[in-house]
C-alpha positions as CSV (number, residue, x, y, z in Angstrom):
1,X,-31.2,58.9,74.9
2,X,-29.2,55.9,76.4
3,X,-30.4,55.6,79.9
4,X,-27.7,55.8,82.4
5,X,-27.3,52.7,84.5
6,X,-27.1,53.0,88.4
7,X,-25.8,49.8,89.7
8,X,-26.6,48.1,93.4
9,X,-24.7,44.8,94.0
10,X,-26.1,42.1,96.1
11,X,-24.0,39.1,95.2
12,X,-24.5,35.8,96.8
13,X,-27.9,37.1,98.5
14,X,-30.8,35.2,98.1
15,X,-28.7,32.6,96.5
16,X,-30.2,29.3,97.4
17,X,-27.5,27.0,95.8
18,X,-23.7,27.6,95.0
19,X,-23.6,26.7,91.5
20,X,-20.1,25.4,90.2
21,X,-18.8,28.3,88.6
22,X,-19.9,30.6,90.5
23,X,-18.0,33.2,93.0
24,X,-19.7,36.7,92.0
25,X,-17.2,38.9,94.6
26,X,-14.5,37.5,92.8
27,X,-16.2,38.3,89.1
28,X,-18.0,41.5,89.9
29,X,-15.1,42.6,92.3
30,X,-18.0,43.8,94.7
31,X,-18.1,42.3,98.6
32,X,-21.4,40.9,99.6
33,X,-23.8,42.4,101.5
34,X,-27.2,45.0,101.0
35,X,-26.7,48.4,99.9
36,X,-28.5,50.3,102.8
37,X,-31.3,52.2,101.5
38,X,-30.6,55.2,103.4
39,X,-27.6,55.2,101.0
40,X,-28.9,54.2,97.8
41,X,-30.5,58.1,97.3
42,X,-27.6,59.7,98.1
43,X,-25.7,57.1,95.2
44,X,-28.8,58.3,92.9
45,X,-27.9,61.8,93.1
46,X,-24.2,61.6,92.4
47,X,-25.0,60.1,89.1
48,X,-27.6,62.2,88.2
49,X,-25.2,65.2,89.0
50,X,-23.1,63.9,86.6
51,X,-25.5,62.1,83.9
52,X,-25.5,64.9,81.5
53,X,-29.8,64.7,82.0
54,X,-30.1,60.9,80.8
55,X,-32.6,59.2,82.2
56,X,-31.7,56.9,85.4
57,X,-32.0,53.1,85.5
58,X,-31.5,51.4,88.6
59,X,-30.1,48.2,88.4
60,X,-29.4,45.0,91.2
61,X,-26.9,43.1,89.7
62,X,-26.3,39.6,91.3
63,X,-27.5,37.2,94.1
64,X,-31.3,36.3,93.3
65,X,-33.4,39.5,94.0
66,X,-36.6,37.6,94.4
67,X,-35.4,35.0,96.8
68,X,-34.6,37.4,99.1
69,X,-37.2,37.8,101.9
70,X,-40.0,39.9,101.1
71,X,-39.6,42.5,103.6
72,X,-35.9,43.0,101.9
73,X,-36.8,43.1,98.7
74,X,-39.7,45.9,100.0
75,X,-37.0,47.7,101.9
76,X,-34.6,48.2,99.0
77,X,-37.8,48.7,96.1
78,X,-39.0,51.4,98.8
79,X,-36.6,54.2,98.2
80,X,-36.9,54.6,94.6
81,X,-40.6,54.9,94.5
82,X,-41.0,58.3,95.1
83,X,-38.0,58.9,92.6
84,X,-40.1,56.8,90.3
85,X,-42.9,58.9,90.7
86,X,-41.6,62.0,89.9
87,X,-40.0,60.7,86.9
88,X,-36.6,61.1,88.6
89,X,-35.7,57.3,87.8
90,X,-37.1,56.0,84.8
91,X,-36.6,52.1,85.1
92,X,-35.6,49.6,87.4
93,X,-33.8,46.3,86.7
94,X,-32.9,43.1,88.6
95,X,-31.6,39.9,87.7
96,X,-32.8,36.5,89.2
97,X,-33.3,33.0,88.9
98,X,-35.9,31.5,86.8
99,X,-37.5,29.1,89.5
100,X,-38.1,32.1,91.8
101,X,-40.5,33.9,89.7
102,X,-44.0,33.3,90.1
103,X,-46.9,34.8,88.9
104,X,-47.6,36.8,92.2
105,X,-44.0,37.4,92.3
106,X,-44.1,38.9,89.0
107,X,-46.9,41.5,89.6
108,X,-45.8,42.5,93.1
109,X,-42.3,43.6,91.1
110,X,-44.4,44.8,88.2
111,X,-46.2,47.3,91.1
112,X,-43.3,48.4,92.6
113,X,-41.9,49.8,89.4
114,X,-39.5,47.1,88.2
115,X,-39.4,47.1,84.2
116,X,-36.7,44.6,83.6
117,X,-35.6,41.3,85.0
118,X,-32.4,39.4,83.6
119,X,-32.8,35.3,84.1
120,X,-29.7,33.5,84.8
121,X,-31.0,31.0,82.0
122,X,-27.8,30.0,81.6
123,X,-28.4,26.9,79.7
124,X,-31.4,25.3,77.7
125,X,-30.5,21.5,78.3
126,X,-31.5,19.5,81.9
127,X,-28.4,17.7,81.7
128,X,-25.9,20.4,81.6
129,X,-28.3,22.6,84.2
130,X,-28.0,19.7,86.8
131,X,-24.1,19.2,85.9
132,X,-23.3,23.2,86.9
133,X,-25.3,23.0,90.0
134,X,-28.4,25.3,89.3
135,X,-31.1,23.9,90.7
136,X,-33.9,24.8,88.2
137,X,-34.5,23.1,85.0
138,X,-35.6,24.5,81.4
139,X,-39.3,24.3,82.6
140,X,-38.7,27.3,85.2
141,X,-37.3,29.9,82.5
142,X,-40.2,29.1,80.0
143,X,-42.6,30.0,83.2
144,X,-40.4,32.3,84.4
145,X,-40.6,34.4,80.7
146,X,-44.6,33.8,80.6
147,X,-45.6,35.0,84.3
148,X,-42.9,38.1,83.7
149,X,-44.0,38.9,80.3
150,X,-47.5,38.9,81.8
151,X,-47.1,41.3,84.0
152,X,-46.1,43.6,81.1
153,X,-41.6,43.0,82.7
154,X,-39.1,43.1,79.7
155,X,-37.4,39.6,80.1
156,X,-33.5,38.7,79.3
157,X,-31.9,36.3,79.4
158,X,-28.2,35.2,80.6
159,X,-26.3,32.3,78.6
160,X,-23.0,30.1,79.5
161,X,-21.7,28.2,76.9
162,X,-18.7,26.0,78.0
163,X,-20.9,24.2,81.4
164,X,-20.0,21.4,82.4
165,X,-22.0,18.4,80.1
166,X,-21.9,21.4,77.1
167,X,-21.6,19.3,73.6
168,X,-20.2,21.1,70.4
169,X,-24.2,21.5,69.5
170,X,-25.5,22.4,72.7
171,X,-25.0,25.7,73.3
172,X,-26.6,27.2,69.9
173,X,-29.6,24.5,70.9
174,X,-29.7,26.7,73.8
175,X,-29.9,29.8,72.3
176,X,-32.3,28.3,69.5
177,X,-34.6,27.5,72.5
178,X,-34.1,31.1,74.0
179,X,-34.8,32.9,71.2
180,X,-37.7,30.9,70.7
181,X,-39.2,32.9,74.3
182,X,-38.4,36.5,72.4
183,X,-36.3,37.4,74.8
184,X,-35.8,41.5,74.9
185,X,-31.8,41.1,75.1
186,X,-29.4,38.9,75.7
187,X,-25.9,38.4,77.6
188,X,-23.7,36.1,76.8
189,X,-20.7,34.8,79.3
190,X,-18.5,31.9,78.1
191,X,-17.5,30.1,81.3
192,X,-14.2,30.9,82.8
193,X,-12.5,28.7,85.8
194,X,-12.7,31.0,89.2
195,X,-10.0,29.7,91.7
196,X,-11.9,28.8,94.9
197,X,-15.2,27.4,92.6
198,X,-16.2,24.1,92.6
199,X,-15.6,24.0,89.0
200,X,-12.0,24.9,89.7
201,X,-11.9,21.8,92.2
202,X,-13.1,19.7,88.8
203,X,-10.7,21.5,86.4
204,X,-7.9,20.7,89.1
205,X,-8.9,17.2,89.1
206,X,-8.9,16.6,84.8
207,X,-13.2,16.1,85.6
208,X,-13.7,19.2,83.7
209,X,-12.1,21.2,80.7
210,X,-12.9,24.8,79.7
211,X,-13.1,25.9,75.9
212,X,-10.2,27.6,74.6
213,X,-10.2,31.0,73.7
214,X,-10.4,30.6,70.0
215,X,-13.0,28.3,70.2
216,X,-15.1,30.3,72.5
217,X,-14.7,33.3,69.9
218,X,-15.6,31.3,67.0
219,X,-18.7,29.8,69.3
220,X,-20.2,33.3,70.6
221,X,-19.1,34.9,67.0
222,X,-22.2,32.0,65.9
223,X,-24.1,33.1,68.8
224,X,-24.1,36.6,67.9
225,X,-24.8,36.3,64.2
226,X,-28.1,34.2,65.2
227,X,-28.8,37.1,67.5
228,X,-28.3,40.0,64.9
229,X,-30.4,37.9,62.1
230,X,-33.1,37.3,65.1
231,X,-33.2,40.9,65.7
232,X,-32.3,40.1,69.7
233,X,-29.4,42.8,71.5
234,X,-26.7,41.2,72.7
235,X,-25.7,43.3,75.4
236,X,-22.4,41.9,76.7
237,X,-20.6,39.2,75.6
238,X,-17.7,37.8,78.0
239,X,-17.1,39.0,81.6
240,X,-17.0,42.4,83.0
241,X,-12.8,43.2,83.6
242,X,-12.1,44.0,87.2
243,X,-9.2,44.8,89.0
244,X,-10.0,41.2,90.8
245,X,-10.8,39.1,87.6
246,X,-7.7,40.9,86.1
247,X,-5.5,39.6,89.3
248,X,-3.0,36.6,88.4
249,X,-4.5,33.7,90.1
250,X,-8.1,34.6,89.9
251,X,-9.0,33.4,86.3
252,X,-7.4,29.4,86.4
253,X,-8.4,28.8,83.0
254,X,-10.9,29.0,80.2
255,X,-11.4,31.8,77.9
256,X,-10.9,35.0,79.6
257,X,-9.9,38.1,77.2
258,X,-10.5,41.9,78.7
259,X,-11.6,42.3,75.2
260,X,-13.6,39.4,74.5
261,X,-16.4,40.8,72.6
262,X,-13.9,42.8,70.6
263,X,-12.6,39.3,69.4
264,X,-16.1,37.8,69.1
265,X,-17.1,40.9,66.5
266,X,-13.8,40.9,64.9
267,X,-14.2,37.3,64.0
268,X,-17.7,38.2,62.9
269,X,-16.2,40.3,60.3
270,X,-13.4,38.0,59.3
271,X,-16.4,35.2,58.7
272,X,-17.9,38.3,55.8
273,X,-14.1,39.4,54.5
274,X,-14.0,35.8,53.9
275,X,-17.7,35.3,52.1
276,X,-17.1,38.7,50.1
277,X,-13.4,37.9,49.1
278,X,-15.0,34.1,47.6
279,X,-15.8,36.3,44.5
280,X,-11.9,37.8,44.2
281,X,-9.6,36.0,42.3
282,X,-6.1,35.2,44.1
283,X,-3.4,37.4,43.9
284,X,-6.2,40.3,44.1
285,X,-5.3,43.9,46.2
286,X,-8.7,45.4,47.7
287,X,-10.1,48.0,49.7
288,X,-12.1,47.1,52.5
289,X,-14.7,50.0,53.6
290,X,-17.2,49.7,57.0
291,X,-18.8,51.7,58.8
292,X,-16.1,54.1,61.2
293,X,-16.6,52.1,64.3
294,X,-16.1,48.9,62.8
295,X,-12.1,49.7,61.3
296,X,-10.5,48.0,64.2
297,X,-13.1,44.9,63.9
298,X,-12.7,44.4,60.0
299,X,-8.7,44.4,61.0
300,X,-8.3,42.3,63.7
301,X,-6.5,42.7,66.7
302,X,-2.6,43.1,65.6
303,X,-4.1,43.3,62.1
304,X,-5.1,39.2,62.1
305,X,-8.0,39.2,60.0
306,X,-6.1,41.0,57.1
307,X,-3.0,38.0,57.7
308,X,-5.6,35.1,58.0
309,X,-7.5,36.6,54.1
310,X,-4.1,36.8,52.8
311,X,-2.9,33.4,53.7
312,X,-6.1,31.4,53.3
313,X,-7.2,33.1,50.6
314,X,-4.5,35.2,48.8
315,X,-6.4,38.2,48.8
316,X,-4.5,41.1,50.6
317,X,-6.3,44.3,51.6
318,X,-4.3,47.6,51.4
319,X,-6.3,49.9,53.1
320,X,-9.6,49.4,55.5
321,X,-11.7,52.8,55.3
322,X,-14.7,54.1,57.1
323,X,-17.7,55.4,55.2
324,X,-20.6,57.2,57.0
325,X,-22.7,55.7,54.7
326,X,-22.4,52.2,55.3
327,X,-24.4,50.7,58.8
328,X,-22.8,49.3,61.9
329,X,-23.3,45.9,59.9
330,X,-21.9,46.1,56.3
331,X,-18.9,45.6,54.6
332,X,-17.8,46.4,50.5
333,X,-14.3,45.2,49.6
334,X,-13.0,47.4,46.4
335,X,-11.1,46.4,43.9
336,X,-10.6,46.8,40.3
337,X,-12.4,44.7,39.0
338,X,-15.7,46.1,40.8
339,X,-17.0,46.1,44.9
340,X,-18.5,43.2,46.3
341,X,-20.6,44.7,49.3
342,X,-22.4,42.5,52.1
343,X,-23.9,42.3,55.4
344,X,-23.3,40.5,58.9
345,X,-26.8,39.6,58.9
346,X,-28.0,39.2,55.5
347,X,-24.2,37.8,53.9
């Protein structure tokens, strides 16, 4: 069963540099600050009461947990341990940077029952590192993943394509690098312009221009292919949508979509239709069948994929169906001169 994910929000703490992009209130739509302990079981509770009897993760979500002094980072790890004891809570995640994660560091987190820790990676190239700001270079997260892994922590790993100093290759030569780690999941988060971000301030001034939507999509649809044939989960792609992210003015530019992923695995599936319908002669009506929950992402959003085979390719699909029998990942287009069936990964 999925665990259900309590989160505790500590943006901006512990952050020892303002990287360019970066204003997590803004993008998590959460003030900073601590959550008081002597709240934080009280929080527990209300989502068990209504978890259904998942199992609980904890999660701190923003700022850099392990920067944090030690007697803060003691003082919020000290509630859950009896809760972790008794099975109460099952896991507990963080997310930090990867030059503050050291071997020590690693086992004292490992003791106090953290399973999980998320690297803001963000990039696998120096140059592009140094141009957003961060402060660490590649060398940290390939520590970073060994002293974690080490200590027996699950490791993931966040991803930016779009930084400032990005090429057209250098994003997949980041992921190519990550993968390389085995990372246990990744998120991917194409950057976005935040008004009041230095990267705005470069935007503003013509130093700096965002991808555009459609070639963020057809750059994370890549990224997410590599993951599926590496066997890594991508566990979000693209931002979470708040009310604040979701306010005109907050988002300047760049490709922000409340949907994003949506697009990414939509154009995932357009990429196959278009493989699979190779084999169709022009002129050809077909059947498209997928697994249930993949019917919106075979058609597009307002039906595209469908338009784009039929103009490109002059194959026009009638009807897409769901099949129980086909996986989360395959695709058969039907006509009448046979079915053509293939994969996301293997295609």
């Amino acid at each position: 069963m999925k665990p259900l994910i309590i989160p505790f929000f500590i943006s901006h703490q512990g952050c020892p540099h303002q990287c360019v992009f970066c204003d997590q209130e803004r993008i998590s739509g959460q003030s900073a600050g601590l959550p008081e302990p002597s709240g934080m079981v009280g929080t527990i509770d209300r989502f068990a009461a209504s978890g259904g009897g998942r199992p609980l993760e904890v999660a701190f979500y923003g700022g850099t947990f392990t920067s944090l002094p030690r007697m803060e980072q003691e003082r919020l790890l000290e509630p859950l341990q009896p809760l972790l004891a008794t099975g109460r809570i099952t896991h507990v995640r963080l997310s930090t940077r990867p030059d503050a994660v050291d071997g020590e560091t690693a086992r004292f987190l490992r003791a106090r029952g953290v399973t999980t820790v998320e690297l803001g990676v963000q990039s696998m190239d120096d140059r592009v590192l140094e141009a957003a700001g961060r402060g660490h270079t590649t060398a940290h997260v390939e520590q970073a993943f060994a002293v974690l892994r080490e200590a027996g922590i699950r490791v993931g790993a966040q991803l930016m394509p779009g930084l400032p100093g990005d090429t057209s290759e250098s994003p997949l030569g980041s992921l190519e690098r990550v993968l390389a780690l085995s990372p246990a999941f990744l998120r991917i988060y194409p950057t976005v312009v935040v008004a009041g971000t230095r990267l705005a301030d470069l935007w503003l001034n013509g130093a700096y221009a965002p991808l555009g939507l459609d070639d963020a999509v057809t750059l994370c649809a890549a990224m997410l292919r590599r993951c599926l044939v590496a066997g890594v989960p991508v566990i979000r792609i693209g931002l979470q949508p708040t009310e604040e992210l979701e306010r005109p003015g907050t988002v300047l530019a760049g490709p922000w979509h409340p949907a994003f992923r949506q697009l990414v695995e939509s154009e995932l599936f357009y990429g196959l239709l278009e493989r699979l319908a190779a084999g169709v002669p022009p002129g050809t009506s077909v059947e498209a069948v997928c697994a249930p929950q993949r019917v919106s992402d075979v058609v597009g959003q307002r039906r595209r994929n469908l338009a784009r085979l039929g103009e490109q390719h002059g194959v026009s699909v009638t009807r897409v169906t769901g099949s129980d029998r086909l996986s989360p990942y395959d695709l058969e287009i039907v006509y009448a001169g046979g079915t053509i069936a293939g994969n996301l990964v293997g295609a």
